[in-house]
C-alpha positions in Angstrom: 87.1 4.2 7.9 87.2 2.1 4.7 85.1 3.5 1.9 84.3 2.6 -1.7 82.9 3.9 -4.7 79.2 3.1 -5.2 79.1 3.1 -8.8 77.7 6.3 -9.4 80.7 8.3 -8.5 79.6 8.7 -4.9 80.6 6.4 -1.9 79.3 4.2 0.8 80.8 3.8 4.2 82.0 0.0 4.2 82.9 0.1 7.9 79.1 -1.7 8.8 79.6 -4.8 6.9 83.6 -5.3 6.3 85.8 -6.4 8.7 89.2 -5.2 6.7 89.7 -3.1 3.6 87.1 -4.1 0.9 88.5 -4.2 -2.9 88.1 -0.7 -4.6 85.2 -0.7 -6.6 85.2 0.7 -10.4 83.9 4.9 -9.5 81.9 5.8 -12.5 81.8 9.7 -13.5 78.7 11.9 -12.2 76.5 12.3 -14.8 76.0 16.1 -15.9 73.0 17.6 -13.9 69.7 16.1 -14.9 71.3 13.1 -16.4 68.7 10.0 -15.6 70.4 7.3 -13.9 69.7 5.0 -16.4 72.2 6.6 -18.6 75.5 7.3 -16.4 78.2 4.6 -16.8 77.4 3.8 -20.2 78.7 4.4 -23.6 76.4 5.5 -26.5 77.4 2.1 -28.2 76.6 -0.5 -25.5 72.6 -0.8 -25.3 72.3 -1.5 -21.6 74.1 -1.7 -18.0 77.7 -4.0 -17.4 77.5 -4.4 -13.9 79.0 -6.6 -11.9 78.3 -7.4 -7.7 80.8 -9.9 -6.1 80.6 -10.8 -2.3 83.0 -12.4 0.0 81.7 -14.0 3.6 83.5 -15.1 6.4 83.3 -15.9 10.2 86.1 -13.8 11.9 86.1 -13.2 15.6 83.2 -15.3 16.2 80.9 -13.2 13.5 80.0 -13.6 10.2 80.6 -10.9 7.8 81.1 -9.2 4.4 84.9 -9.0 4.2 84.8 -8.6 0.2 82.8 -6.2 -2.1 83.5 -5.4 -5.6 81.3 -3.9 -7.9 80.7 -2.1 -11.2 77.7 -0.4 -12.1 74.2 -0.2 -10.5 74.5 -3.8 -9.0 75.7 -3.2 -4.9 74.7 -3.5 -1.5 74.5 -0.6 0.9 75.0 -2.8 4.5 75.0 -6.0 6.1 72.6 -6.2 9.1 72.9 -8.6 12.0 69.3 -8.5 13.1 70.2 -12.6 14.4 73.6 -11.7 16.3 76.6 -12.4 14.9 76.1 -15.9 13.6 74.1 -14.3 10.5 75.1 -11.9 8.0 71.7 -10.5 6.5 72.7 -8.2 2.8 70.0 -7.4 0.4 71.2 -6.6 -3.3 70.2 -3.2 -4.8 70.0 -2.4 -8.4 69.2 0.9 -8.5 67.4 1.3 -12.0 64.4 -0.8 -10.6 64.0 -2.7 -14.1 66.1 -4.7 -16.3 65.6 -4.1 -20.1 67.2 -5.0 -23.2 71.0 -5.1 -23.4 71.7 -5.3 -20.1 74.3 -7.7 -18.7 74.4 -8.2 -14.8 76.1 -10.6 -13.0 76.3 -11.4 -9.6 78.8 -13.5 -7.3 78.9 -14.8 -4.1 81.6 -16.8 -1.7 80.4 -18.1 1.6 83.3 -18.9 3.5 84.0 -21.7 5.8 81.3 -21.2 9.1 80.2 -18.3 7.9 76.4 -17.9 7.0 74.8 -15.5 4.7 71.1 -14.8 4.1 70.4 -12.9 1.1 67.2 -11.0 -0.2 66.0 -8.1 -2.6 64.0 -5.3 -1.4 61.4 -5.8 -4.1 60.7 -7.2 -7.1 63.0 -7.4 -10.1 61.4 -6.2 -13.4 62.0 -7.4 -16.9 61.1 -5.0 -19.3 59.8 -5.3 -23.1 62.8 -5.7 -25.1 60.8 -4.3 -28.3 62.8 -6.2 -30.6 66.4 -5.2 -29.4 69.1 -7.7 -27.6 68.2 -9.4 -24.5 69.4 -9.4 -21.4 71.0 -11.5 -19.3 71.2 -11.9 -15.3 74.1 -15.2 -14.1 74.0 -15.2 -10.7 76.6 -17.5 -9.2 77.5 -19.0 -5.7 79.8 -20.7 -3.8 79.3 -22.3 -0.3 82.3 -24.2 1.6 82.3 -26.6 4.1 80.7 -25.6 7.4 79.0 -23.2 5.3 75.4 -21.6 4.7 73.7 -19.6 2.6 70.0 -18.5 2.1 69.3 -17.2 -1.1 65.6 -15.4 -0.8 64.9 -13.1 -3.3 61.8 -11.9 -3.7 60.0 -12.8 -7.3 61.3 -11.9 -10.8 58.3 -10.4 -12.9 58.8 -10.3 -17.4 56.5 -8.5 -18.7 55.0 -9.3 -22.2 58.1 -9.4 -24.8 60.5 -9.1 -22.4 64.0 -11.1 -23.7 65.8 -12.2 -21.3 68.5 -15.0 -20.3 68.5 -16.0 -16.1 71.1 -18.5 -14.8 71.3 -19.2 -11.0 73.7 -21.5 -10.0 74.8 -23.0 -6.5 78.1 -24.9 -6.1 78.3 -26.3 -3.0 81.1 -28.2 -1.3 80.6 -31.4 1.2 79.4 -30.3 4.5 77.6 -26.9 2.9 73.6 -26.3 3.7 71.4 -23.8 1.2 67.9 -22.9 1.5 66.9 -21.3 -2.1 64.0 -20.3 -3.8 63.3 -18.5 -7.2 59.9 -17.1 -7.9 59.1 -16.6 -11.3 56.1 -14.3 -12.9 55.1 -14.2 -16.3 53.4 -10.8 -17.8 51.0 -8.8 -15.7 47.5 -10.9 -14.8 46.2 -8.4 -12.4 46.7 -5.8 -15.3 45.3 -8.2 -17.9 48.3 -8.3 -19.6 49.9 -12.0 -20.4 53.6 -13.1 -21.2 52.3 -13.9 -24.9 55.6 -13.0 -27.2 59.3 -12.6 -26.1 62.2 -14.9 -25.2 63.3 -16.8 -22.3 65.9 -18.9 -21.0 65.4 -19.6 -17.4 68.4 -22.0 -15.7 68.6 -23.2 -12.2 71.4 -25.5 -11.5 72.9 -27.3 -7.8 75.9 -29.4 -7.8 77.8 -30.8 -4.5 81.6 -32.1 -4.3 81.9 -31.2 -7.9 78.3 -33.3 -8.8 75.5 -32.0 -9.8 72.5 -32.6 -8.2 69.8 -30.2 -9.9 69.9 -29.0 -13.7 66.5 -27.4 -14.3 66.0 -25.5 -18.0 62.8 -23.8 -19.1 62.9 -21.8 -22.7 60.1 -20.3 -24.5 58.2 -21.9 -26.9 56.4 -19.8 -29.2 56.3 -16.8 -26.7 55.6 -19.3 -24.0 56.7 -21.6 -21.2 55.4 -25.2 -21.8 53.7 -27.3 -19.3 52.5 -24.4 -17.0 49.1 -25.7 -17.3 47.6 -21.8 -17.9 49.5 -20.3 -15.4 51.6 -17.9 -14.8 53.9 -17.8 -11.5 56.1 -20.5 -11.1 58.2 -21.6 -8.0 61.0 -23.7 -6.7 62.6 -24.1 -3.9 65.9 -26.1 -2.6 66.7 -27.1 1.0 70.1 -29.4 1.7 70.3 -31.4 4.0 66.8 -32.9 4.7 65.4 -35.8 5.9 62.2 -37.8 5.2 60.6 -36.2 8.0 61.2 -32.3 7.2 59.4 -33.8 3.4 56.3 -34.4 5.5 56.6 -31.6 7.2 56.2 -29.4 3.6 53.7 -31.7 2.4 51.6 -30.5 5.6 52.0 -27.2 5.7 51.6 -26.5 2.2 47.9 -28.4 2.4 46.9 -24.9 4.1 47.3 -22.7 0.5 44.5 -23.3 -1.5 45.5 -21.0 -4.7 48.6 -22.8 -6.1 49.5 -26.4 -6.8 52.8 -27.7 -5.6 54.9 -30.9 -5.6 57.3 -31.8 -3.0 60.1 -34.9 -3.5 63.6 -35.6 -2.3 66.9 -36.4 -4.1 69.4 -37.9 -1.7 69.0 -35.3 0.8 68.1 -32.4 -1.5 64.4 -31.5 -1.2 63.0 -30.1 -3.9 59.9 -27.9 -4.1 57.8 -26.6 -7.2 54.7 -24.4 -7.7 52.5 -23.1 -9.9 50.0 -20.3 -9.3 47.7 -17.6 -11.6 50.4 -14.9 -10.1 52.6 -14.8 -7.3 51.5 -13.9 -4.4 50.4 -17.5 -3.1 53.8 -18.7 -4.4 55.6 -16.1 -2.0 53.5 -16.6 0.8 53.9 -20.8 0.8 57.4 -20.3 0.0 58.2 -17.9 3.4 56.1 -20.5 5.3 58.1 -23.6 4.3 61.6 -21.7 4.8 59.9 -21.0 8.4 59.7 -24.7 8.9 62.7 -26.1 6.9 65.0 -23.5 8.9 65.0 -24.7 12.2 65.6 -28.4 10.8 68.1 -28.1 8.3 69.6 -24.7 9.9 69.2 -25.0 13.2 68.0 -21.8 13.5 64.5 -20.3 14.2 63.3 -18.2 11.5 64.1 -14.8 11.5 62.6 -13.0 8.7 64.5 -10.2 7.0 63.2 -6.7 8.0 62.6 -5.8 4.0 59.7 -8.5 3.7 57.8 -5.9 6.2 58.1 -2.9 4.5 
């Protein structure tokens, strides 16, 4: 049985998800009882979590799998699940600490293999805290889909609260012959709790290039605390689907006509469909979002949808 260190000095049985000996990750030393986790792993002088998550996919035997992990830090996953059979590895990526705050620096990589085919989610939301005034943080998520390839990339919506400082880069390089669905769901502040995203910093990056092109550079920075051209609100959306046609396009266009509390806009580039959103919070922007992956998949995947068993819980 292959194990490896989880990052808090304990470790996970790898034998679910891996079909040979996963890279050791870096063990970090208990923390002396009563410790909070959100100090273990780090020195006095650093501010913030290092951690590091990077995936390897692959199709062996007929299934796709996790046949890579390394990580450092709170960033990990604890399984892969095969809910679909074996064409589908399903992994949702933990960070522990439930928030991100100032000084942090988490990075996260992925490799889908040739055939292989990886749908990835959170378990919940991922909270930006109030930097008061200290260093921001910074989340680069990066991934790379080969030929024959796909990847889903689902996670559930990033919330930063009022002064929160923070630097987000997702970015997709894909090679000829890859397919990605993708979404990012972004909230600003707290509406429900009457508390707006009026002061802070951020740098939000979403980028897609193909054969070494790029296909999609999207940048939003704050301008004066805020995000211009929202229009008052404050949940934003997009969401990526290659390859598509003209007719999955109208397909969108349709079904989105059905959600009355957000305004969206649907085009195509080549064969990259592009979808935005805007919404007074998230909700809405979540809910059109799973609908239009449950009519894009089946077109561009060739898959029914099969939603992950964390959106139910």
């Amino acid at each position: 049985m292959n194990r490896i260190a989880d990052g808090y000095g304990a470790e996970a049985d790898e034998s679910a998800c891996s079909a040979g000996p996963p890279p050791g990750g870096t063990a970090v030393p208990p923390a002396m009882p009563g410790t909070p986790h959100r100090h273990r792993a780090l020195a006095p002088d650093q501010g913030g979590w290092q951690a590091t998550l990077r995936l390897g996919f692959a199709r062996r035997r007929g299934r796709s799998l996790v046949v890579a992990r390394q990580h450092e830090g709170p960033l990990r996953i604890q399984r892969a699940f095969h809910p679909e059979g074996d064409d589908v590895c399903h992994v949702y990526l933990l960070h522990p600490p439930a928030g991100i705050v100032a000084g942090d620096r988490l990075s996260v990589d992925l490799e889908v293999g040739a055939d292989s085919h990886a749908l990835v989610t959170t378990p919940g939301a991922t909270r930006w805290y109030d930097a008061r005034g200290r260093a921001e943080a910074r989340l680069e998520q990066r991934s790379s889909v080969a030929a024959g390839a796909c990847l889903e990339w689902l996670p559930q919506e990033s919330i930063f609260f009022d002064g929160a400082a923070a630097r987000q880069s997702t970015r997709f390089a894909l090679d000829e012959g890859a397919r990605l669905i993708a979404w990012e769901i972004t909230g600003l502040g707290r509406p429900a709790a009457a508390e707006p995203y009026a002061r802070g910093r951020l740098d939000l990056r979403l980028e897609l290039e193909q054969g070494g092109r790029p296909r999609l550079l999207e940048r939003q920075r704050t301008w004066a605390g805020r995000l211009p051209g929202l229009r008052g609100a404050a949940a934003i959306g997009q969401l990526v689907c290659t390859p598509s046609d003209d007719a999955m396009l109208e397909s969108i266009r349709r079904r989105l006509e059905g959600f009355a509390h957000a305004r969206f806009g649907v085009t195509r580039i080549d064969d990259l469909l592009v979808a935005r959103a805007l919404a007074h919070h998230c909700e809405p922007i979540a809910l059109a979002w799973r609908a239009v992956w449950e009519t894009l998949r089946p077109a561009a995947l060739g898959r029914p949808a099969s939603a992950p068993r964390i959106w139910r819980t």
